[in-house]
N, C-alpha and C positions, 0 to 999 in steps of 0.2 A: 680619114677616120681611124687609119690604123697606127698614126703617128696621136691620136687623142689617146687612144683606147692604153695605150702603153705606156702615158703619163696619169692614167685615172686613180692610181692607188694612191700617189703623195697628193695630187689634188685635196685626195679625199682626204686627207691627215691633217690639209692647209686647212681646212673646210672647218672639222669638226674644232680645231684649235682655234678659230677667229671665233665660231657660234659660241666656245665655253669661255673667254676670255671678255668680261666685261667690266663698266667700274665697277669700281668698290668704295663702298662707304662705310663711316667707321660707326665699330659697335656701340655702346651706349647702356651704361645702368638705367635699371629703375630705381627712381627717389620715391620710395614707398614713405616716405615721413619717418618721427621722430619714434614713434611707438612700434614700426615692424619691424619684423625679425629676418629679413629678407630685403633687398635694396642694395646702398652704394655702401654702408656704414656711416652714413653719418649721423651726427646725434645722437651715436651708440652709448650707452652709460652701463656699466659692471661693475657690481660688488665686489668687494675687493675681497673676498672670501670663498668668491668661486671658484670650485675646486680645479684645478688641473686636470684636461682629457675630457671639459664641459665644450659641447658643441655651442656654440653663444651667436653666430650669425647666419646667414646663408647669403653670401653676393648673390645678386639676381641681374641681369643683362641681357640682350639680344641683339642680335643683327640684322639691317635693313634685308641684305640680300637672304637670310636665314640663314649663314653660313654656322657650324659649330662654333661655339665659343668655347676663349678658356679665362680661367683666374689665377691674380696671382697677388702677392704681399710681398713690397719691399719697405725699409726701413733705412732711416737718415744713417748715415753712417758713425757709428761707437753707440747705437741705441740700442738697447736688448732686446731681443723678439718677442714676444711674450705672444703669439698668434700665429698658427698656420693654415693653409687652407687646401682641398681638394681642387687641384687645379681644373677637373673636368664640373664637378659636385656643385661647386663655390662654397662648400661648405667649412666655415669658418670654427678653428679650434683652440681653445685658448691651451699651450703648451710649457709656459713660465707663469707660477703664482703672482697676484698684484699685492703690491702693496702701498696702500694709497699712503701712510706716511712717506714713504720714501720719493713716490712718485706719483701726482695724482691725476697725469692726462698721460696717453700714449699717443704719437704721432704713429700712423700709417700708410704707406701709399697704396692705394687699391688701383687695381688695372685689370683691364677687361681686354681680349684679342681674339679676334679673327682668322690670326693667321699672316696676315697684313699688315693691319691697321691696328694698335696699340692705345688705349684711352686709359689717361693716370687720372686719377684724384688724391689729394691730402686730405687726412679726414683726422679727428681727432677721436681717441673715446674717453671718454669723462669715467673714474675709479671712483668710484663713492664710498663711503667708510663704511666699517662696520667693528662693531666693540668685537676689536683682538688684542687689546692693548691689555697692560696691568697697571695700574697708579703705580707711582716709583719716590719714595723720596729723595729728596736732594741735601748734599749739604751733611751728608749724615757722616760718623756715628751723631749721637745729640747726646752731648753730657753737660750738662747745665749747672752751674754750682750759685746757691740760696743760703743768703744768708738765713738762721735758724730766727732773726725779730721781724721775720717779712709778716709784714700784714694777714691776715688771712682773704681772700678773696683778691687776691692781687695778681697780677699775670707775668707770668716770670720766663715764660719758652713760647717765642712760636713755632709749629711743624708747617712745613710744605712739602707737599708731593704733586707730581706732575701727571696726565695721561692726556699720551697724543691722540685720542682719538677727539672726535669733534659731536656735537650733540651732549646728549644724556649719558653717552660713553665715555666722555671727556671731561663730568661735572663727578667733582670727588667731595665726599662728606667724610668726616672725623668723629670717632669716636674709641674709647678705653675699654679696655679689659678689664672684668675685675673692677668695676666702676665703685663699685660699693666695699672692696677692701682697699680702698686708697686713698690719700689725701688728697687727690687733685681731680681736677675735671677739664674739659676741655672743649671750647668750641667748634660747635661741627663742621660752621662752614670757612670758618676764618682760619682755622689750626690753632689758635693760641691757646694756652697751656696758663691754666688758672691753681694757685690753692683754694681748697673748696670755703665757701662760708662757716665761719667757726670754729674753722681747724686751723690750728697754731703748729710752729715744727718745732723739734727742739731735740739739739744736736745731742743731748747727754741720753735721752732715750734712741733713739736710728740715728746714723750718720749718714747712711744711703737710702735713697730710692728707687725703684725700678719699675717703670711706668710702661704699658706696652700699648703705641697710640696703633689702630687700624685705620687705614684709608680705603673707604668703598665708592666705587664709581656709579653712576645713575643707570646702568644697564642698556645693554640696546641688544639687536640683532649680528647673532654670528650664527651663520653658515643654518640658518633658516629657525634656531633655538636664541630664546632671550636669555643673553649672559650678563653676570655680575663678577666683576673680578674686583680682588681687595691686596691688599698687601701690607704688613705689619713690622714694625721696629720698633725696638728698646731705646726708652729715653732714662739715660742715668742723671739722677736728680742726687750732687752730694750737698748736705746742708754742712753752711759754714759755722764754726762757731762762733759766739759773740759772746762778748763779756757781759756774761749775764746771772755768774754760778761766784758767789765768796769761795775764798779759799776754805780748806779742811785740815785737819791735825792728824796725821796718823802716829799710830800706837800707845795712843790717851789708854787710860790715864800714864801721866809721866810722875815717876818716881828714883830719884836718885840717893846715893849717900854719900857722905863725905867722913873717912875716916881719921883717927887720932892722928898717925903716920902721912895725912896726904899735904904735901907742897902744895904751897900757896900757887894758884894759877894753874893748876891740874883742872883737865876737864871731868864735868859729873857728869854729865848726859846728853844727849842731842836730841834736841825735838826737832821734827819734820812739818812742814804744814805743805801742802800743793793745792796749785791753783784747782778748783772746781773745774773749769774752761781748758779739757784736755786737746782742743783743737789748737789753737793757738795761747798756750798758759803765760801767764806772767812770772817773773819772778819775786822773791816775796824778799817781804824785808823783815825782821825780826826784833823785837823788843821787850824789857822786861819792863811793865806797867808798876807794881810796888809788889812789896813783899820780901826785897833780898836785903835791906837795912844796908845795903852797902857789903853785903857781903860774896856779892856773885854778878856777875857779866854775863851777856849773852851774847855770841857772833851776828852782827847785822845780815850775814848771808849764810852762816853754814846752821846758826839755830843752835849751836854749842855750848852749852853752859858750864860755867868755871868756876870754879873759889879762888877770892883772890885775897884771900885771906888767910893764916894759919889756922887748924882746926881746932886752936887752945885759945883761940880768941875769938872764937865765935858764940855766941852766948845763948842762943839758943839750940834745944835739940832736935825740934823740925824747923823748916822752914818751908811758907808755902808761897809762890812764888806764883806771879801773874804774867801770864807770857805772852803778848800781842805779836799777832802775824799778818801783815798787809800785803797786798798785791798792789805793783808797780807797773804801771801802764810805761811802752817805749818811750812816751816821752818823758818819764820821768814822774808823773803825777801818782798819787796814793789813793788809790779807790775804794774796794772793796778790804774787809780785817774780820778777825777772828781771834777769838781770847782761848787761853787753856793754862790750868793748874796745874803747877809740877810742885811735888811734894820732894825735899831734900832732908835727910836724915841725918845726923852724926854721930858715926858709929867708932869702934876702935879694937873689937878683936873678931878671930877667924877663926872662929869656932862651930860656923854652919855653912854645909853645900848647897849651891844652887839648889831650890827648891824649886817644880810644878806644881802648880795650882790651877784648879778649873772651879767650877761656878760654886763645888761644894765641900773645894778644900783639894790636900795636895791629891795628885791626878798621874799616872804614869802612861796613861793612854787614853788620845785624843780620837773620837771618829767622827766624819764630815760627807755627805752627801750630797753630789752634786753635779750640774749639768755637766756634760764636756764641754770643750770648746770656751770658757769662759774669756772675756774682754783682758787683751793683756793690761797686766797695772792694776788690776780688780783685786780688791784684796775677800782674803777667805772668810767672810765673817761669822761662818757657822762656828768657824774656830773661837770660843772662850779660853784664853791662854795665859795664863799668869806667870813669869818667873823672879821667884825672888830669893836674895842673901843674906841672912839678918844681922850679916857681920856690919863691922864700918869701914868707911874710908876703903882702901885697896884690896882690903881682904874681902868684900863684898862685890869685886870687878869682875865679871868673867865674861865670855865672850859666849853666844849664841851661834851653832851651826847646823845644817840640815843635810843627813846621810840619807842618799839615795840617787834615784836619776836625777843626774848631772841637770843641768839648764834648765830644771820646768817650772820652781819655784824658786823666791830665794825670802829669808828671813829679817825682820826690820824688830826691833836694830840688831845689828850685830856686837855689840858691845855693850853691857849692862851695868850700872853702878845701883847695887841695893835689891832695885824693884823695876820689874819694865811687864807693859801688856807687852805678848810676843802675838806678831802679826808676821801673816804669810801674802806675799804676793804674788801674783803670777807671772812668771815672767815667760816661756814660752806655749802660749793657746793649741799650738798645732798639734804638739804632744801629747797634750790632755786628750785622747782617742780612746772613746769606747773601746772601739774595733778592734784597738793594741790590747787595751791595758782594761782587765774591768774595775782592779781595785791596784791603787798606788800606796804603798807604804814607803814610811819616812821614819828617820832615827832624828829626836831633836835634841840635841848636846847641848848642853851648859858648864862649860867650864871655866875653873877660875884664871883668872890673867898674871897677876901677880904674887900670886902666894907660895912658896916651898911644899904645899899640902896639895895643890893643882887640887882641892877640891871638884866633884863634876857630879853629873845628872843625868839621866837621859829618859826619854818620853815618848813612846809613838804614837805617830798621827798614820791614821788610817782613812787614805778620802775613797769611796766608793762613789763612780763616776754613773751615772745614768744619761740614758741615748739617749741622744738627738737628730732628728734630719738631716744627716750631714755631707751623703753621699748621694750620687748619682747613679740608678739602670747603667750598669758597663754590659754589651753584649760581648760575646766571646769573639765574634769578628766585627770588620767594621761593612761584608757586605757576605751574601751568600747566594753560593750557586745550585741549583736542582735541575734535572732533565725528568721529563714525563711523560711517559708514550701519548700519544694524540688519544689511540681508544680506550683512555683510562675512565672508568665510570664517574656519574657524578661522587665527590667528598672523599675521594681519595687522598691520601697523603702525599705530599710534596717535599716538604723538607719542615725540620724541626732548628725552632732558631731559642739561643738560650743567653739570659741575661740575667746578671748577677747584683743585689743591692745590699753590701754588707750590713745594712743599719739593720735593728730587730723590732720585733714586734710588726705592727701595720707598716712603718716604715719601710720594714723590708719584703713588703708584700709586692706581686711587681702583677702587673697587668698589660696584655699584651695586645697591640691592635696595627689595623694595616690602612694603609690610606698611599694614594698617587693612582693613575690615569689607568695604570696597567691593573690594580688590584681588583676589578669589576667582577673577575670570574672566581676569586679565590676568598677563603677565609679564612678567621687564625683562634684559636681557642685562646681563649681570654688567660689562662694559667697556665697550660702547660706550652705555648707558644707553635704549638703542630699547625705548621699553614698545610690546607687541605683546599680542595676545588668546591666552587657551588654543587650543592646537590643538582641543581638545574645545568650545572655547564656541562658545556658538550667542545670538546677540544678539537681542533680542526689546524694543522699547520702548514694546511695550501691555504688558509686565510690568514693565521697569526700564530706566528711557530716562537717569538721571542716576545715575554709581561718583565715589566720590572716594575718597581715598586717600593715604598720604604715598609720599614716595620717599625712600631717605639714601642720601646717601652718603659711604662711610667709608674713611680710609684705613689702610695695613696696622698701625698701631697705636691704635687704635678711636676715632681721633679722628673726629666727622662731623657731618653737618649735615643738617637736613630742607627738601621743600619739600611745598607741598600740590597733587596733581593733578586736575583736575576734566574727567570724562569726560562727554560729552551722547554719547547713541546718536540717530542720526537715524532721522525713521520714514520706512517705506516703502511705498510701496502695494502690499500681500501678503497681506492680507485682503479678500475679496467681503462684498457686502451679505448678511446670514441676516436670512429676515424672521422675527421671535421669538415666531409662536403659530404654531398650525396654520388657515392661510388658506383651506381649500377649499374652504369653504360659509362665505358671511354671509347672514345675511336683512335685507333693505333694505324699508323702508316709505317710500313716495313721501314725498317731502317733507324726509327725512333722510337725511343721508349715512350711510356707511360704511367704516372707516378703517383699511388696512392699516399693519405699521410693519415694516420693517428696522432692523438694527444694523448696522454696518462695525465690527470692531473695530479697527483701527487706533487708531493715538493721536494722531494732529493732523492737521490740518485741511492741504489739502481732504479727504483720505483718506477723513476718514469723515465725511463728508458727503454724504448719502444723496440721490437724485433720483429720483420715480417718474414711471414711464410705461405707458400700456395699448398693448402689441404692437400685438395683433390682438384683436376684438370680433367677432361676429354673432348679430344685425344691428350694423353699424356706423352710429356717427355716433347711438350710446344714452346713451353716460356719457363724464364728466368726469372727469376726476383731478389732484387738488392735486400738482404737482409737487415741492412741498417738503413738504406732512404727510401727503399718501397717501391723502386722502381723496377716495373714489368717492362721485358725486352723477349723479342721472339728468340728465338736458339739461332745461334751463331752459321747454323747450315739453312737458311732459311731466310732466300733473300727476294724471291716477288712470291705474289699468287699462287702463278702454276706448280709453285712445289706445296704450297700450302692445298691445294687443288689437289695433288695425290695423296694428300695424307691423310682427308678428310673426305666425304660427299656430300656435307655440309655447305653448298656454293655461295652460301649468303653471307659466307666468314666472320658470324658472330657467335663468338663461343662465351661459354663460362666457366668461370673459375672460381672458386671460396678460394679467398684470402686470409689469413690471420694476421692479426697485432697482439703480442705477447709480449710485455712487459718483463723484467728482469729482478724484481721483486718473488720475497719470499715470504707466504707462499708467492705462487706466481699467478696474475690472471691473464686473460686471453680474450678478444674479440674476434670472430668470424664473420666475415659478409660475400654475398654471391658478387661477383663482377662481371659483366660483360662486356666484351672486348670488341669491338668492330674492326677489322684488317683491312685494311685497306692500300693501293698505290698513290703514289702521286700523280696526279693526274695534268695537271695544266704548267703551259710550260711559260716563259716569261716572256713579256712583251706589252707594250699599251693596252690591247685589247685585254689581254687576261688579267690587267691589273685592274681594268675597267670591270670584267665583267667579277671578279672578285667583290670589290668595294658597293655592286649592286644586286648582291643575288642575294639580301633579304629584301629589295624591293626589285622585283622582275617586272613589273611593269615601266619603270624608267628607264632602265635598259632598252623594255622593246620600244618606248616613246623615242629614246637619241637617234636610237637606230633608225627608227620609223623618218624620224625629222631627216637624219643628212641622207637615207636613199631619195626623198623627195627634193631635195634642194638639189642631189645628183638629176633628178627626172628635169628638171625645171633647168639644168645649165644644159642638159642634152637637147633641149626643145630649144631653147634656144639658139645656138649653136648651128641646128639643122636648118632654121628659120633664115639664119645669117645668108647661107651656102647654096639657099632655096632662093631667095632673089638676087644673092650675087648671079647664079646661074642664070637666072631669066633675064638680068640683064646684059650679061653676056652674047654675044651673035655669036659666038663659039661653038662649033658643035661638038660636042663631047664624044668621047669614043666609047663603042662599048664594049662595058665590062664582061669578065670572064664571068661564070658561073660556077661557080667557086661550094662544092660539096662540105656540107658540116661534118668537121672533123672533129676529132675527140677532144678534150683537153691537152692542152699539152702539160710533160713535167713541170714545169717552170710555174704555171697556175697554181697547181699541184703545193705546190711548197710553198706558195703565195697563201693560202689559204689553210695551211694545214695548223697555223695557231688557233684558231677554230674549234678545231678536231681533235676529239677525246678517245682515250684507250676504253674499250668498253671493260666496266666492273665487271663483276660477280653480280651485282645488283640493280638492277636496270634503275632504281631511286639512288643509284648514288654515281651517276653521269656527270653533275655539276656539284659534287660534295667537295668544301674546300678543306682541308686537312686541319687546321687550328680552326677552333671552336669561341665563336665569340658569343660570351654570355652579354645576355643584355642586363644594364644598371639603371636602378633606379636613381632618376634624378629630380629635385627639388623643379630646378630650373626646367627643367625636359629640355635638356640639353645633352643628348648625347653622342658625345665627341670621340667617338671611338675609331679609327682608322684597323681594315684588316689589312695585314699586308701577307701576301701568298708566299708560299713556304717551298724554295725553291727544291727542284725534283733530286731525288736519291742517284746518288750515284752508281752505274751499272757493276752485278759484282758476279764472282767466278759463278759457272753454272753448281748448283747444291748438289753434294751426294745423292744419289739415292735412298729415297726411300718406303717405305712399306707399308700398304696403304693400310686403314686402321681396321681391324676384326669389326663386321656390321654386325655379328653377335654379342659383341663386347658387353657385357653385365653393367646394368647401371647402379649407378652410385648416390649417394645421399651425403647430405650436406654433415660434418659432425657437431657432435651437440657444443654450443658456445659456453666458454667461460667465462664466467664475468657478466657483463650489461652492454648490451649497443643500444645506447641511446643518441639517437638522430638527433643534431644540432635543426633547431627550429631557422631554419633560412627560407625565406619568402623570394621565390623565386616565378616570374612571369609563365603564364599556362603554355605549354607547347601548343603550337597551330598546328591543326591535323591538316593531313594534304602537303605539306610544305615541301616532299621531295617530291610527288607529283608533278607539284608546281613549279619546280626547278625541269624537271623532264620535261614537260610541255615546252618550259619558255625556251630550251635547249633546241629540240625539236623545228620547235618555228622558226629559231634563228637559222638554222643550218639550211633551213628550206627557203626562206629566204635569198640568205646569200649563194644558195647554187643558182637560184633563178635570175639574180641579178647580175652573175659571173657568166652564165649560160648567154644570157641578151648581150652583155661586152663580147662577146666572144663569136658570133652569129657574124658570116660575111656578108657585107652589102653589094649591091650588084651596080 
């Protein structure tokens, strides 16, 4: 018996390892179906617009033997994650946005474990759409060129635009801007681009169009609101032109002379005629129909008219002359003509200078009123202009010229014999600018060409130009920056934006307004352009410290311009420190600190920039505090109890302390809160059993049940055993010798130390015998699955004996908490009710064990006789 008794302890180790080691069988989801929220995943379907940091499933699973489970998510390899999970929780988190265009199933492997036993599935989750799309056209710009004989109602453009989304987010309908100031219309659902009924084009009135088509989608669901989106583009419509316009004569009436002195074959005048058709003109061919008796020619291309005859053989003194001008199509055919009267003179001295003439006789000054901008090639017809020589022949030649800015007009003709209407044509449009010039003066010179007397003339034209729409809103910049404290009140100013439209009158009226995503909290006065904040907003930049936004502005005929504004909200110090658990108990084991934390929510720095401090302490002059991570540590000469034990008479070693969180903002605020600190040793030392009785001393009943089970499995191999030895003896003829009587002796050392993992240092607190050092909070879980392992926190290492020191004055004055700055508002955390009794009930279960095991170590130990 004395060779059992001295193998009974590894027995017992054999023992309780065979009883805990049994199969295992593997874990297993629940298939809650297609509609729970809770299960394996499968049949899982998400809008593709849920947000990021949405909780979206919970795995749910169990185990035959009820062992803890855990969860996990793996992905095929080069797949994005777009999903994580709480391994102990199952709770499922989508972490990457979807997006069902791009991708509209996600593969996942879900797995469920034991510990052991590992069970995968593939599961898919189905991305359903959701209108985030915008119609897009394709294909674009769209410049469409029409001819000006197109039918009316004829379909000359189609537009297409596209949107990926699927449903009534995916169906786009068409329609114009401006419906009613335009010639065309357009089908809604097809896009094709019609001229309206009854409307004809015609290139000598517009040469361009400018058509603005909208594409709108059928609307659906985003992100829980019914959205419509649209999207807009310019269609340039240029009309072609078509020969549809006779040619014209410019500077009718024609009037030449022919003098005594002029050779035969000298030119008299040149007529002009241009095709009507200035998109594509023809060129003309010219002719004189009757009227010259043979005595004048005219150039078939230049329109030149000549005597070809001496002017002493010409027999009459005017002649009037019928001048035909056709247009010649490329390939050579004669289509459209036009007839004009040129009156020829025969004169023979030079005795008169160019003369002006206006509608009521000679005239030195012309005035004309008129748009800017005029069509180049446009002639001036307010101008009534006469110039004439009443000499003959050469002495009645003089040339016409126009003094002033260079390039903007120029004069027809330039060369006069006798009589000419004078015509002004435009020749550079961009010049003619209100904005430059409001009135343009001209010198118009008449001088003779071939005479020793240079007879001359001269005439002002005075054109006064009136505005037109011609300019566009330029702002001064093309974006603009403001900063705005956070506690700026509502309608405050922000920033002043300014744009400029040189045109006058209404045109240069400018009107100002604000539009984009960011503008919700701001306004802008319609005139003087001051963006200001809602009366209603209330600025906040730990929620939204950066709006942007455009601004246009437009003048009264919708011409405008944009720019981009970029708003920063400054932060302010307007938040206190919260410290974010419930601080009012920690329990500290010498050796190791203990770590409060604050938040400031502000948003920049120093603001929230957090500093701890200990108020007030008693006894003072016990603990340190990390001023920047908030970590309480006892004072460096204070390393078990018994010095804490002199310092205090407090034996329950739970003190308090006010803490402070003081932010580094200015002003500055401040949160205080009471602490209480529990000291405590390390108490249990490492081994099977302590790891055992650690992982079950929130349930002391199973503990006393193992225990209960392997002393009985011990009673029952002892009975046995005895049983064995009991009839070997009886069958035995042997007579046995007898045994000494043998006095109960004490334990020896060697039990002593056998049993001393058992055995605890007694606290200061008779409830905290079996207190283990880390503190496991219990988690709520979906599954009630909670898979939390404590592991014991191995003992402090022994350190020099502490200074002395002086035990605390029992009169010592007491003290008061000081008054807090700031707000401590308690984070609402829903934590499970404390069980009362609980270190009782650690002492009791402690208690009976110890009693136990001496009485079971007492019977191994008892001699048999």
């Amino acid at each position: 018996m004395k060779h059992v008794r001295h193998f009974t302890p590894s027995l017992f180790l054999s023992l309780v390892h065979v009883c805990l080691v049994q199969a295992n069988y593997a874990p297993y989801f629940f298939d809650n179906g297609a509609r729970s929220t809770n299960g394996n995943m499968a049949l899982l379907s998400l809008s593709e617009d849920t947000p990021v940091g949405t909780h979206v499933y919970t795995l749910n699973g169990t185990d035959p033997e009820g062992d803890p489970v855990t969860y996990d998510l793996t992905y095929e390899a080069g797949s994005r994650r777009y999903f994580s999970v709480d391994k102990n929780l199952g709770n499922v988190t989508l972490i990457e946005e979807l997006d069902r265009e791009k991708e509209d199933e996600v593969e996942v492997i879900v797995s469920i474990s034991d510990g052991l036993s590992t069970v995968s599935e593939k599961v898919r989750i189905l991305v359903m759409d959701a209108n985030d799309e915008s119609p897009e056209f394709i294909n674009t710009p769209y410049i469409v060129e029409v001819p000006e004989n197109t039918p009316s109602g004829s379909s000359i453009f189609k537009i297409e635009a596209i949107d990926k989304d699927t449903g009534s987010g995916g169906s786009i309908t068409y329609f114009l801007q401006n419906i009613h100031a335009n010639k065309f219309t357009i089908d809604r659902h097809s896009g094709v681009l019609r001229i309206k009924t009854g409307v004809t084009l015609d290139y000598e009135k517009s040469r361009t169009h400018f058509v603005v088509v909208v594409a709108k989608d059928g609307g659906g669901k985003l992100r829980g609101d019914n959205k419509v989106f649209s999207a807009t583009t310019t269609v340039t419509i240029n009309v072609e032109d078509v020969q549809d316009t006779p040619p014209m004569f410019i500077g009718t009436p024609y009037y030449g002379y022919v003098y005594e002195d002029t050779l035969a074959g000298s030119e008299v005048l040149t007529v002009v005629a241009l095709d009507g058709d200035r998109g594509k003109p023809n060129s003309i061919h010219y002719c004189i129909v009757n009227g010259d008796e043979g005595s004048f020619e005219i150039g078939n291309t230049t329109g030149a008219i000549s005597v070809i005859k001496s002017p002493n053989q010409l027999k009459k003194e005017v002649y009037e002359l019928k001048v035909k001008a056709s247009e010649i199509s490329p390939e050579g055919d004669t289509s459209e003509h036009i007839f004009a009267m040129v009156t020829i003179r025969v004169v023979d001295l030079n005795n008169h200078p160019p003369t002006f003439y206006g509608e009521n006789g000679p005239q030195n000054k012309f005035e004309l009123t008129m748009y800017e901008h005029p069509p180049e090639g446009e002639i001036l017809r307010g101008l009534k202009i006469t110039v004439n020589d009443s000499d003959q022949g050469a002495n009645a030649k003089f040339n016409l010229r126009l003094v002033g800015p260079g390039g903007i007009f120029r004069v027809v003709p330039q060369t006069v014999l006798n009589e000419a209407q004078v015509t002004i044509i435009v020749e550079n449009s961009a010049a003619i600018d209100y904005e430059s010039f409001k009135v343009l003066t001209f010198k118009l010179l008449a001088i003779e060409v071939n005479t020793p007397e240079k007879f001359s003339s001269t005439a002002d034209v005075v054109i006064r130009l009136l505005d037109t729409n011609d300019n566009v809103p330029k702002f001064s910049s093309d974006y603009y920056i403001a900063r705005i404290p956070e506690n700026s009140p509502g309608g405050s100013n922000v920033v002043a934006v300014t744009a400029t439209d040189p045109d006058s009158g209404l045109w240069g009226e400018i009107k100002y307004s604000i539009y984009g995503t960011g503008a919700d909290l701001f306004l802008i006065h319609p005139s003087t352009g001051i963006i200001y904040t809602q009366p209603w907003a209330v600025l906040d930049a730990e929620v939204n410290s950066k709006y942007n936004f455009y601004v246009k502005a437009e003048d009264t005929d919708g011409k405008y311009s944009l720019a981009e504004v970029f708003i920063t909200v400054l932060d302010v110090n307007d938040h206190s420190p919260e410290f974010n658990e419930n601080i009012q108990e920690k329990t500290m084991i010498i050796g190791s600190p203990v770590k409060i934390e604050a938040i400031d929510q502000d948003a920049e720095e120093p603001n929230n920039i957090v500093d701890y401090s200990i108020m007030q302490a008693d006894p003072a002059n016990v603990f340190d505090i990390d001023q920047s991570t908030g970590e309480i540590k006892l004072k460096s000469y204070i390393r078990s109890l018994d010095i804490i034990h002199n310092i205090t008479k407090n034996k329950d070693c739970i003190w308090s302390l006010v803490v402070q969180a003081k932010d580094r903002g200015s002003p500055s605020f401040s949160t205080t809160a009471v602490l209480k600190i529990d000291i405590t040793e390390e108490t249990l030392h490492k081994g099977p059993m302590a790891a055992f009785l650690m992982q079950t001393k929130d349930n002391p009943m199973k503990a006393l049940g193992v225990l209960a089970g392997v002393m009985g499995i011990m009673v029952l191999i002892t009975i046995m055993i005895s049983t064995a030895m009991f009839w070997r003896n009886k069958r035995s003829n042997k007579v046995m010798p007898v045994r000494r009587i043998i006095k109960k002796r004490q334990m020896p050392p060697s039990r002593t130390v056998r049993m001393e993992w058992l055995k605890f240092k007694r606290p200061s607190n008779a409830a905290e015998k079996f207190v283990v050092e880390e503190e496991v909070k219990s988690l709520h879980n979906e599954n009630s699955n909670n898979n939390i392992q404590v592991v014991p926190v191995p003992p402090a290492s022994p350190l020099p004996p502490p200074p002395p020191v002086l035990a605390p004055r029992s009169d010592a004055p007491g003290w008061r908490v000081p008054t807090v700055s700031g707000s401590l508002t308690p984070k609402h955390v829903i934590k499970p009710p404390k069980k009362k009794g609980h270190g009782s009930t650690h002492n009791a279960l402690v208690s009976e064990l110890k009693m136990r095991f001496e009485k079971r170590n007492a019977a191994f130990g008892e001699p048999h006789i």
